[in-house]
C-alpha positions as CSV (number, residue, x, y, z in Angstrom):
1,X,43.8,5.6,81.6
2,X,40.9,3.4,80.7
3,X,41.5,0.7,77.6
4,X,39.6,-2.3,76.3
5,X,40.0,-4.9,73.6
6,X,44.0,-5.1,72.5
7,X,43.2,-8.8,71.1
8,X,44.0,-8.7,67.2
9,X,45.5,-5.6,67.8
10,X,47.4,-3.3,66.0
11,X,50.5,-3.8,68.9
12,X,53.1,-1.8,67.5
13,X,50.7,1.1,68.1
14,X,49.1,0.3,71.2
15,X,52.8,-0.6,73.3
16,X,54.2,2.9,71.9
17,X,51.2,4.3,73.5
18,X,52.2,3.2,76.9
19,X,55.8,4.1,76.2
20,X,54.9,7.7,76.0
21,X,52.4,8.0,78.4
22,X,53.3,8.5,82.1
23,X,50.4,6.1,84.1
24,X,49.2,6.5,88.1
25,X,46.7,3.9,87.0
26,X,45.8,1.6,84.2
27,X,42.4,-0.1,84.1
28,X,42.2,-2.7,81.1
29,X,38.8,-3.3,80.1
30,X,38.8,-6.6,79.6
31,X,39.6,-8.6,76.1
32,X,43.4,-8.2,76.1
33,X,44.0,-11.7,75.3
34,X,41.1,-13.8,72.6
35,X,41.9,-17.0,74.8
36,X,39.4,-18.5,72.1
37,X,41.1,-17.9,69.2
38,X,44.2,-19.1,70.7
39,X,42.6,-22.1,71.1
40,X,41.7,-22.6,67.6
41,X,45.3,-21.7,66.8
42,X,48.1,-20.7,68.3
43,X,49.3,-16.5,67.1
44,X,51.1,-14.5,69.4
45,X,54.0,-12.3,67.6
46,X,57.2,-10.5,69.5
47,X,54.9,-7.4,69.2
48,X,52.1,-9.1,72.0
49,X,55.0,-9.9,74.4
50,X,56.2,-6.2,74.0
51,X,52.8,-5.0,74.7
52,X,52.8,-7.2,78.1
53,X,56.2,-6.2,78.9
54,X,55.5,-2.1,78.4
55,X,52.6,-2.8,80.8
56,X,54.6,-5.0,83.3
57,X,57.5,-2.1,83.1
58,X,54.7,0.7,84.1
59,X,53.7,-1.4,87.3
60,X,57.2,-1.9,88.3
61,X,57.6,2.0,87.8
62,X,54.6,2.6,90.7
63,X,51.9,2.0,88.1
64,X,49.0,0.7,89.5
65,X,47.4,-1.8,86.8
66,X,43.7,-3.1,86.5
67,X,42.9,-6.1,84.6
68,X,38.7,-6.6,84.2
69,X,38.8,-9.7,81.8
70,X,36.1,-9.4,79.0
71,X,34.3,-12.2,77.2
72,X,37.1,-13.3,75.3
73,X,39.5,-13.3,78.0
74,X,36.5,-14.3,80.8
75,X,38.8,-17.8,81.5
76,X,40.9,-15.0,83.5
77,X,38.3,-14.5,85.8
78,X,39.0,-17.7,87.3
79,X,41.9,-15.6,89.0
80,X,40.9,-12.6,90.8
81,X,43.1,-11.4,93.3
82,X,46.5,-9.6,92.9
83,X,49.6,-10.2,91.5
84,X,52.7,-8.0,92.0
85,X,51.7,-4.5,90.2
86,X,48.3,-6.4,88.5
87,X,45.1,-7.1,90.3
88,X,42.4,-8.9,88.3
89,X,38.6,-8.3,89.5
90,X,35.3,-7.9,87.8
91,X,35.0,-4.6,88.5
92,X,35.9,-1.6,89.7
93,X,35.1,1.7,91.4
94,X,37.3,4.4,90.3
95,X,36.9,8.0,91.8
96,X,38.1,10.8,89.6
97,X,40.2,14.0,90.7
98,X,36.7,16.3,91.2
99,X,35.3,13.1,93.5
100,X,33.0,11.6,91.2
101,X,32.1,7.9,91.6
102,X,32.8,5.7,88.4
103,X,31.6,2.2,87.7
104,X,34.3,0.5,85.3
105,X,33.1,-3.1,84.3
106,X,33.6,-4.7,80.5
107,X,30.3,-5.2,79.4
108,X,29.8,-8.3,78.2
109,X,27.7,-8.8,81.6
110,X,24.8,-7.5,79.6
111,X,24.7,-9.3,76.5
112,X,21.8,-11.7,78.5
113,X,20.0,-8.4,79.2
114,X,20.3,-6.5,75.6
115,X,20.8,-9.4,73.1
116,X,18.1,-11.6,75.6
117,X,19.8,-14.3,74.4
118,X,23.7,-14.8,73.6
119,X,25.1,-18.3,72.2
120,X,25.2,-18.2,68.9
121,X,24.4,-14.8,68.5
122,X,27.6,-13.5,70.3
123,X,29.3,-15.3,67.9
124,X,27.4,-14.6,64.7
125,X,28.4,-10.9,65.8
126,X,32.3,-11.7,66.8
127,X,32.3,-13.8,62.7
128,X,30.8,-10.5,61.1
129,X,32.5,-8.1,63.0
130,X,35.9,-9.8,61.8
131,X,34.7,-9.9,58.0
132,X,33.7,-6.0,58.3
133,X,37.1,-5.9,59.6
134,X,38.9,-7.5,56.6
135,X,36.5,-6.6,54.6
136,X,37.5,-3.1,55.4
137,X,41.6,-3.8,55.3
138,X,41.1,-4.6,51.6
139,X,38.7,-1.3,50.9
140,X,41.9,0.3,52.2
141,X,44.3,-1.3,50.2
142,X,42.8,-0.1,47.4
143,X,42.4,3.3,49.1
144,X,46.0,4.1,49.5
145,X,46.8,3.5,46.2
146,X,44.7,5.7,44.7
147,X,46.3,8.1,47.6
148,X,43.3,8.3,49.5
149,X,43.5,8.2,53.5
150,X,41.8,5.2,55.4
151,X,38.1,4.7,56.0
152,X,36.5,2.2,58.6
153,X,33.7,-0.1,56.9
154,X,33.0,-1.2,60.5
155,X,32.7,2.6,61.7
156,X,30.3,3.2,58.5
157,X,27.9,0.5,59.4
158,X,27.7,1.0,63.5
159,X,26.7,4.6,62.3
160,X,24.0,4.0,59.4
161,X,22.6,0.4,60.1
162,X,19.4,0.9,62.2
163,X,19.6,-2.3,63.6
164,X,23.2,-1.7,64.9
165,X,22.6,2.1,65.9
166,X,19.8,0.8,68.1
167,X,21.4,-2.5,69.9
168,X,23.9,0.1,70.7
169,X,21.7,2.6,72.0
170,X,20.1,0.0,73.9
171,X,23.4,-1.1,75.5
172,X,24.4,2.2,76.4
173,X,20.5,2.9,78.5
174,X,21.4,-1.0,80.0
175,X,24.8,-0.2,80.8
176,X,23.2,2.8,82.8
177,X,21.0,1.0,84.4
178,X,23.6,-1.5,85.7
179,X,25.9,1.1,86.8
180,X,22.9,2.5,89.1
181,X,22.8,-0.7,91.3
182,X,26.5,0.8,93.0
183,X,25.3,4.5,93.6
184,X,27.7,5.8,91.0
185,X,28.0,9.3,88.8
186,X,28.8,7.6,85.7
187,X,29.9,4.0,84.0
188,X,33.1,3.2,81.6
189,X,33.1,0.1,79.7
190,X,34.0,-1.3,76.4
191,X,32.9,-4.5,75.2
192,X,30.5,-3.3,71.8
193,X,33.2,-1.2,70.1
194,X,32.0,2.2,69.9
195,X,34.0,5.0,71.4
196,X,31.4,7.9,73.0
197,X,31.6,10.1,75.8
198,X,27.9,11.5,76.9
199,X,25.1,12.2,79.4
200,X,22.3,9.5,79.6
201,X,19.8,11.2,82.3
202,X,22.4,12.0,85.2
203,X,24.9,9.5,84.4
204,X,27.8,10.2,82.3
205,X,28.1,7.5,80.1
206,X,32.0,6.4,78.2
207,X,33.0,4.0,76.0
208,X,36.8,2.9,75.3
209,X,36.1,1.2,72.2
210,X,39.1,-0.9,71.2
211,X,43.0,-1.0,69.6
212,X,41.8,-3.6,67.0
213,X,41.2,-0.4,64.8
214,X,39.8,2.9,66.2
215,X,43.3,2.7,68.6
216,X,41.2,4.9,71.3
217,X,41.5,5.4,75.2
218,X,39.9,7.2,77.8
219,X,42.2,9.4,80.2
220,X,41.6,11.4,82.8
221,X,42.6,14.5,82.9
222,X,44.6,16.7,86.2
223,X,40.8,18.0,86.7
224,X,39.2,14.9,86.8
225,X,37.5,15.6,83.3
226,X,37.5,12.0,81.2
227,X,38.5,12.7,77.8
228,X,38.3,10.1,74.9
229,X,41.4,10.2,72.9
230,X,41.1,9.3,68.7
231,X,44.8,7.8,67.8
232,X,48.0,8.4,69.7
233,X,49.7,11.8,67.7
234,X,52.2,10.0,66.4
235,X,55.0,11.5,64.4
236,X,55.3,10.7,60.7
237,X,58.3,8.4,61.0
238,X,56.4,6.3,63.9
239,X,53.5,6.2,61.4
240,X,55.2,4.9,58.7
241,X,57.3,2.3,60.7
242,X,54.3,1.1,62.5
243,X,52.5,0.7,58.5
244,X,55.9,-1.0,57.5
245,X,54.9,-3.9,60.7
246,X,51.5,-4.0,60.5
């Protein structure tokens, strides 16, 4: 199972995930913990320490976990190496069922390369990512009371905003390109918040996107086919109890 960005999640959702998933392996990519918005101020709910604990309880169950830190967790990288069930690296090299070679990094390595220069352009896009965000919580509101289902502002402009459809195009060929410096048949990463699975020349490309809202996951499967997974199935009860917390 490959996962990226649980900071600001939704937690009730993402630690019932890994209640009801049986894991060999876990690779986090990266952004778990915003260690800078904690350091701005201080939020961390009973529902993050149940999502740490659900992954600690997996590892002590023969689990093996893998924590890439991301941009907003990158502090962690000060502290590769392995502890108990968790090791922390940069990277990884995971090789599926059917023998395939797969890079896993974040992604965040090639802001440099795509957005040529980061600073204070990272953090325009972190600020208006978060307003699309709440932005988008209050189009919901309004939504549901009207007895309409949910619709992502955020998903709406990643698909019809040129600018945003090609940055992430552009990651996506870089992220390729990256992946071809360790002789590999494809590349998962996460880091710009767009879940896809597809072919880019001979690599297979994937992207985890996030559980701040899409709540999506790549798993592979007994075949060594990577599937991308759209929402847990939850049952109506969990759904309601989770919108009750949340």
């Amino acid at each position: 199972m490959f996962t990226s960005a649980t900071k600001s999640a939704r937690p009730k959702r993402c630690w019932i995930s890994f209640e009801r998933t049986t894991l060999r392996r876990c690779t986090l990519l990266g952004d778990l913990i915003d260690i800078s918005a904690l350091k701005r101020r201080i939020y961390w709910p009973q529902e993050h320490n149940d999502v740490i604990q659900k992954l600690l309880r997996k590892g002590r169950k023969g689990a093996e976990i893998i924590y890439i830190p991301g941009n907003h967790d990158e502090h962690v990288g000060a502290y590769f190496g392995t502890y108990g069930s968790i090791t922390v690296q940069k990277n990884a090299v995971h090789t599926t069922v059917d023998g395939r070679r797969i890079l896993v990094f974040h992604g965040h390595e090639l802001d440099a390369v795509v957005v040529h220069n980061l600073g204070w352009l990272g953090h325009i896009g972190d600020i208006g990512y978060i307003l699309l965000m709440r932005c988008g919580g209050a189009v919901n509101v309004v939504r549901h009371l009207m007895g309409l289902g949910s619709w992502s502002l955020s998903a709406y402009v990643k698909g019809s905003v040129k600018n945003v459809l090609n940055f992430i195009g552009n990651f996506e060929r870089a992220a390729v390109r990256y992946s071809q410096e360790y002789t590999v048949d494809g590349v998962v990463c996460g880091h710009i918040h767009s879940a896809t699975v597809r072919k880019i020349g001979t690599v297979e490309y994937y992207n985890t996107d996030d559980w701040v809202e899409s709540c999506t996951a790549l798993v592979e499967d007994f075949d060594g086919t990577i599937k991308l997974i759209h929402k847990v199935d939850f049952s109506a009860r969990e759904r309601n109890a989770m919108l009750e917390r949340e």
